[in-house]
N, C-alpha and C positions, 0 to 999 in steps of 0.2 A: 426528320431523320436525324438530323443534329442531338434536338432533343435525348431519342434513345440511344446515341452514341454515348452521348454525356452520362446519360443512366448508368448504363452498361459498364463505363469507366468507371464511376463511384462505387458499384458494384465490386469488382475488379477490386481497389484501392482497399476499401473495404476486408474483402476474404485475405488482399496480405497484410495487413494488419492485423484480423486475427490470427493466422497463422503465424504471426512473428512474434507476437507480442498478448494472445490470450493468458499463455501461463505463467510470467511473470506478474502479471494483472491478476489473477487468479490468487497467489499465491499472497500479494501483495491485502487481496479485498478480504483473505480468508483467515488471515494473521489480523488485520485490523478490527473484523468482527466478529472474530472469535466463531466462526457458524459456516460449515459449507453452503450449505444449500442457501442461505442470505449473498453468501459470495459469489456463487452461481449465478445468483440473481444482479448482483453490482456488477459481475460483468454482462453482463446480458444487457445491463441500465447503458453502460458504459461505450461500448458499442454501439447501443442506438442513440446513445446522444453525438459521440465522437459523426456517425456516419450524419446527421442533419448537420451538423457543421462541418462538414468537410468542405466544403466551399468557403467557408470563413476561415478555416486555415490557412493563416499566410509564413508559416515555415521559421520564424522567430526562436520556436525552439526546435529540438529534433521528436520525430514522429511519438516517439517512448516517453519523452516529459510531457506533450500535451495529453498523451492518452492516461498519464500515471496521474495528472494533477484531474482528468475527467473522475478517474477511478476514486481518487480521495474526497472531491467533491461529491460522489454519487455514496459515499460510504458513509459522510458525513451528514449526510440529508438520512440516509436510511440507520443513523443511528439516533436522529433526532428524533423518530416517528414514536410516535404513544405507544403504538403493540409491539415494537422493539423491547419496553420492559416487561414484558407479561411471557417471555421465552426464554427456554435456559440458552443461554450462550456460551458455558462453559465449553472449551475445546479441550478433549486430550491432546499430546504430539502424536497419538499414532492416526489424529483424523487430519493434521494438518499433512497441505501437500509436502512432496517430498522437496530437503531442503537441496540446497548448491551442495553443500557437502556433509558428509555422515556424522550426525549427531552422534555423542558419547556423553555419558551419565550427565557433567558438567554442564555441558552444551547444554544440555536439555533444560538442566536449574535456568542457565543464563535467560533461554525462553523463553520460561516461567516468568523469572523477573520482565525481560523487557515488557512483556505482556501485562504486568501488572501498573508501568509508567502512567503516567497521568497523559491523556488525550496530545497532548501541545509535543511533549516529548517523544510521546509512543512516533506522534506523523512523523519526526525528523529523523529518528531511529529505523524506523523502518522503510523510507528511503533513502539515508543513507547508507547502513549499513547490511541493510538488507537488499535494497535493489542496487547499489551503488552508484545513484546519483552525484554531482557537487556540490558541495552548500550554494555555489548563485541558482544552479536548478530547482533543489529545492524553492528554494525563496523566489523563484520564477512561476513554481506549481501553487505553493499555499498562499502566495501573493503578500510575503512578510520580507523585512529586510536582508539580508546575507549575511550580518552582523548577529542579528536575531538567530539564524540558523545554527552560527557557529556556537551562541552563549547556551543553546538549547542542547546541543549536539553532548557540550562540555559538560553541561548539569546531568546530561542521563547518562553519559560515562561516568562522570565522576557516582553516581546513585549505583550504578550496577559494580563498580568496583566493589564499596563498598559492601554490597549484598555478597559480595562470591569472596571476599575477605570475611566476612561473617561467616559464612558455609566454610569455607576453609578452620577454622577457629573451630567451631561444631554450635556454634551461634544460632538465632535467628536473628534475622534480617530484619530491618524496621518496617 
């Protein structure tokens, strides 16, 4: 009886989890891979690996860093994979989910560009300024310094300045 109470719990633990925390997961896996339905799928990944360790969760971080650091591991295995290149992955913005707040022409460059950062930059950009993590949480999720987080944080600011000082200009961007 124990046994399926305990089930039942994780059960439970589980569904608010999803519900608290699917669409920022979502929005997060679908930005980093450029692809819904891959995203679809990292969350899908995400949640069942989050639910077999849910018992190895000892509360270290808060429920939304373990599950966002599951999410980027699961996005980083599935960007690894061989038929990962053999599919277009271009996203337009009108396939990505809907953001925090209403894009305008700008905005939308600025997305382009983040999306364009190199792998190491893009992860810290788009938990910081996209989910709005802390640099130690980051550096808690991808398991790198806090030091690390901040000097990464600064180089794809400093990189997207530039690109939208360029667009301003009537430039292109390097």
């Amino acid at each position: 009886m124990a046994e399926t109470e305990r089930a039942h719990s994780r059960e439970d633990t589980l569904r608010r989890l999803m519900t608290e925390y699917e669409i920022p997961i979502r929005r997060m896996c679908c930005v980093y891979l450029r692809d819904e339905d891959l995203a679809a799928d990292a969350v899908q990944e995400t949640f069942l690996r989050a639910y077999t360790a849910l018992d190895r969760f000892r509360g270290e971080s808060s429920e939304k860093t373990w599950l966002m650091r599951i999410a980027v591991n699961v996005c980083h295995s599935m960007r690894r994979t061989g038929w990962l290149r053999f599919i277009d992955r271009r996203v337009t913005l009108d396939q990505l989910p809907e953001p925090v707040v209403h894009a305008d022409y700008s905005l939308s460059e600025l997305t382009i560009d983040v999306m364009r950062l190199p792998q190491k930059l893009l992860d810290v950009v788009l938990l910081h300024d996209y989910q709005g993590f802390t640099a130690r949480e980051i550096g808690s999720m991808l398991g790198i310094p806090y030091q690390t987080v901040i000097s990464r944080l600064k180089t794809a600011h400093t990189r997207l300045r530039v690109s939208l000082t360029e667009a301003e200009k009537g430039g292109a961007p390097e």
